[in-house]
N, CA, C and O of each residue as an XYZ file, in Angstrom:
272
protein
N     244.495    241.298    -25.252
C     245.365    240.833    -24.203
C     244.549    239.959    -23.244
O     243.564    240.277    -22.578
N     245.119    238.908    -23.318
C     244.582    238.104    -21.631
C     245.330    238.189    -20.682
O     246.537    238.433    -20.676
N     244.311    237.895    -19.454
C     245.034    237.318    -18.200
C     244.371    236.745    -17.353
O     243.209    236.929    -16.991
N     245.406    235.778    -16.916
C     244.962    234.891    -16.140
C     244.688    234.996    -15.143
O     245.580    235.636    -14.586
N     243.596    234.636    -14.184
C     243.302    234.760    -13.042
C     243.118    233.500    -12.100
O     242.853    232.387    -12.554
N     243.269    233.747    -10.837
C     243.327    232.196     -9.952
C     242.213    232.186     -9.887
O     241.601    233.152    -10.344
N     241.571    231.195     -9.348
C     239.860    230.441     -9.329
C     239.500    231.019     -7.955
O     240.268    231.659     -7.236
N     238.264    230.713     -7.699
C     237.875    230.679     -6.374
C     238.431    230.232     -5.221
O     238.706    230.908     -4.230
N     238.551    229.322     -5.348
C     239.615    228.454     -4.323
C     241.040    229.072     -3.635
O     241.471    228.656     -2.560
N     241.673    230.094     -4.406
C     242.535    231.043     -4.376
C     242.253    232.016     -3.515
O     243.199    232.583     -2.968
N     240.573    232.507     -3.143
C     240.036    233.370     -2.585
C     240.346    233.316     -0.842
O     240.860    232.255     -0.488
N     240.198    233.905     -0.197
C     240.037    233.789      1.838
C     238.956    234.071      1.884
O     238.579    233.886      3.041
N     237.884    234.568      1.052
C     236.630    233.902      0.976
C     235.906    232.711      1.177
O     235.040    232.372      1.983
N     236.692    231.960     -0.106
C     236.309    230.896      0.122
C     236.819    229.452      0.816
O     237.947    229.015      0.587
N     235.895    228.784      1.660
C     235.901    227.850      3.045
C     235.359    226.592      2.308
O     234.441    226.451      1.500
N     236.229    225.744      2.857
C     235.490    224.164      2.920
C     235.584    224.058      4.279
O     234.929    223.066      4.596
N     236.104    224.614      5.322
C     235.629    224.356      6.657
C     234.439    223.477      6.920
O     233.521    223.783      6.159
N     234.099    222.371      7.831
C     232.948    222.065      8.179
C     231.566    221.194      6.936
O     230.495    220.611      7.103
N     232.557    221.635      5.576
C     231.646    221.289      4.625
C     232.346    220.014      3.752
O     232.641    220.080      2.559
N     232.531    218.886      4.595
C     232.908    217.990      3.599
C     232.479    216.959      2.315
O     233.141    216.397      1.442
N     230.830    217.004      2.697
C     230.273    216.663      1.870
C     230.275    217.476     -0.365
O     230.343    216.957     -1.479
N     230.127    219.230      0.317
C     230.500    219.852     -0.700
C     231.965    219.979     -1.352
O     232.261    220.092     -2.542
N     232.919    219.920     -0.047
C     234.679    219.749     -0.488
C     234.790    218.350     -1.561
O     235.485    218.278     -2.574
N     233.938    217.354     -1.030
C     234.281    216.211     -1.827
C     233.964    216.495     -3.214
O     234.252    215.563     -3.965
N     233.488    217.446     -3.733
C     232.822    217.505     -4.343
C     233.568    218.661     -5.289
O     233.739    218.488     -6.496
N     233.845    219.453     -4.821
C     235.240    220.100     -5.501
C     234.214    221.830     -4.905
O     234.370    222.836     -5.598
N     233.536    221.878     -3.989
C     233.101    222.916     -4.060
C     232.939    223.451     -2.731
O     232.720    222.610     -1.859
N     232.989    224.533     -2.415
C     233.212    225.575     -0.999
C     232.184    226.534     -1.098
O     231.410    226.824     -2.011
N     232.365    227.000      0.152
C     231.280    228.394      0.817
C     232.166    229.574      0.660
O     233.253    229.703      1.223
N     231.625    230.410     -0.136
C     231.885    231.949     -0.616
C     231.248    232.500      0.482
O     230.026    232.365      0.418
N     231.826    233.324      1.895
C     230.936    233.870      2.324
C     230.950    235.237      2.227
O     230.640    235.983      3.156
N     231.232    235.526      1.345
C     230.883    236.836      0.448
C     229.802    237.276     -0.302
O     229.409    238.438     -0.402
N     229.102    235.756     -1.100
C     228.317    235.944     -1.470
C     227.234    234.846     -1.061
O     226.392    234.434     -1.860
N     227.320    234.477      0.060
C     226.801    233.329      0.993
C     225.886    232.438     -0.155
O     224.712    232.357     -0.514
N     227.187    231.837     -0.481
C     226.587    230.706     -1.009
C     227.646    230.149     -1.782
O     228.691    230.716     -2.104
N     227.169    228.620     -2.135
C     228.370    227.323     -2.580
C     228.517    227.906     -4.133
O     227.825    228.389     -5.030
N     230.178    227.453     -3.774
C     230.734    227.593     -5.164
C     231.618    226.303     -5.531
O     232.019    225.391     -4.808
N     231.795    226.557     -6.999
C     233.046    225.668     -7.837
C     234.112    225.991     -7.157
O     234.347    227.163     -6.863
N     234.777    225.141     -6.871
C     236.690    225.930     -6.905
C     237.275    226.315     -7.715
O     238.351    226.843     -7.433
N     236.828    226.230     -9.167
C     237.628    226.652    -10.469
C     236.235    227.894    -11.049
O     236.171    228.369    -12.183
N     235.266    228.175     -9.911
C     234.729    229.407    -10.848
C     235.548    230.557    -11.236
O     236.759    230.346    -11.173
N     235.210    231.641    -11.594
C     235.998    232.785    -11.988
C     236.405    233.721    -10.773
O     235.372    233.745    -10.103
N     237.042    234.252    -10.335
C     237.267    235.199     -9.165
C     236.230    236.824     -9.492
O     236.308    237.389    -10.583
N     235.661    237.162     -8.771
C     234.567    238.073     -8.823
C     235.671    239.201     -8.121
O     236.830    239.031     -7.742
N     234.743    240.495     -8.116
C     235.266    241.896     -7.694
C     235.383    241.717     -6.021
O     235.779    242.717     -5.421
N     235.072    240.529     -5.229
C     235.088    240.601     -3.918
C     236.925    239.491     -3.391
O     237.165    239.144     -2.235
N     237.580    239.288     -4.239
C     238.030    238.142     -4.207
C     239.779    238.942     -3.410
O     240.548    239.866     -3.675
N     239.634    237.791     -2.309
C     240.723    238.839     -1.987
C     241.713    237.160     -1.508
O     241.194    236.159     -1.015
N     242.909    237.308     -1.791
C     244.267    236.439     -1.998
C     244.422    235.619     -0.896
O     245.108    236.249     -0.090
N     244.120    234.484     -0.433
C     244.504    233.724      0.449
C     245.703    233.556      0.681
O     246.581    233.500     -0.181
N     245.895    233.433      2.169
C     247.965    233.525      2.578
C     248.032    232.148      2.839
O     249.154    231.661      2.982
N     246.930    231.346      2.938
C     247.301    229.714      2.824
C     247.471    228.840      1.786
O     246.971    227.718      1.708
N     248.433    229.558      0.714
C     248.120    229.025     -1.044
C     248.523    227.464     -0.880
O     247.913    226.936     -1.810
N     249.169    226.528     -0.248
C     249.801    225.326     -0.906
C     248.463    224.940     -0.124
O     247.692    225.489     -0.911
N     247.528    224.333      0.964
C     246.379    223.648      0.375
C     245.064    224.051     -0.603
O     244.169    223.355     -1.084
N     245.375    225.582     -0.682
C     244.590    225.151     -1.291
C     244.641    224.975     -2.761
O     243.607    224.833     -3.414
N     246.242    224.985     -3.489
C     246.756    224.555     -4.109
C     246.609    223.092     -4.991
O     246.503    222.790     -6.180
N     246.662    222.443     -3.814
C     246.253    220.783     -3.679
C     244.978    220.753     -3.589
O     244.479    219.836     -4.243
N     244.220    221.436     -3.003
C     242.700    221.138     -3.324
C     242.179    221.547     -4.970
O     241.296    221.036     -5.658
N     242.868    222.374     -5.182
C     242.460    222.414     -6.579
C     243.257    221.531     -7.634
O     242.743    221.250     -8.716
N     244.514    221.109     -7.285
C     244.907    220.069     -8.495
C     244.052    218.985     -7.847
O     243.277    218.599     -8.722
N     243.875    218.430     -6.907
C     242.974    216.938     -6.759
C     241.718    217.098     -7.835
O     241.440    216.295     -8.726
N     241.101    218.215     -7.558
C     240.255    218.254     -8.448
C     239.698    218.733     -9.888
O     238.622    218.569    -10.463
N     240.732    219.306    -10.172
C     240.954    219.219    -11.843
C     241.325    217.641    -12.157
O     240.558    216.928    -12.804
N     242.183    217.321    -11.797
C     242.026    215.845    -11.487
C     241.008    214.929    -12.231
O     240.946    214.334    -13.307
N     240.233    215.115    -11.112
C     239.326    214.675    -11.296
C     238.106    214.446    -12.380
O     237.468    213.501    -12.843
N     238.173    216.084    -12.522
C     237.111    216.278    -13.591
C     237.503    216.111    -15.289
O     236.751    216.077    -16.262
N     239.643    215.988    -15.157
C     239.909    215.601    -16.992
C     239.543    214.343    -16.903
O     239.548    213.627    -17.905
């Protein structure tokens, strides 16, 4: 059986606050595990559901986007 799980970016962990150089880039601050991540890494045992889903929604289609 699979299942699917949302990415990092999905997390309230994870912040592009303040970090636009890494946002451009498709990647944010986990400060869970203080330190930069993918937006499409895997969601870890700390990952808890962001209540702001439509940007960051759009931050992750811009950048799948990007990377097909």
């Amino acid at each position: 059986m699979t299942r699917e799980h949302d990415p990092c970016v999905m997390c309230r962990r994870f912040s592009i606050v303040g970090r636009t150089e890494e946002a451009a880039q498709g990647r944010g601050y986990c400060d869970g595990f203080d330190k930069t991540v993918a937006w499409d890494h895997p969601p870890c045992v700390l990952f808890l559901a962001a209540r702001d889903e439509a940007p960051r929604r759009a931050f992750a289609e811009k950048h799948s986007k990007e990377t097909a």
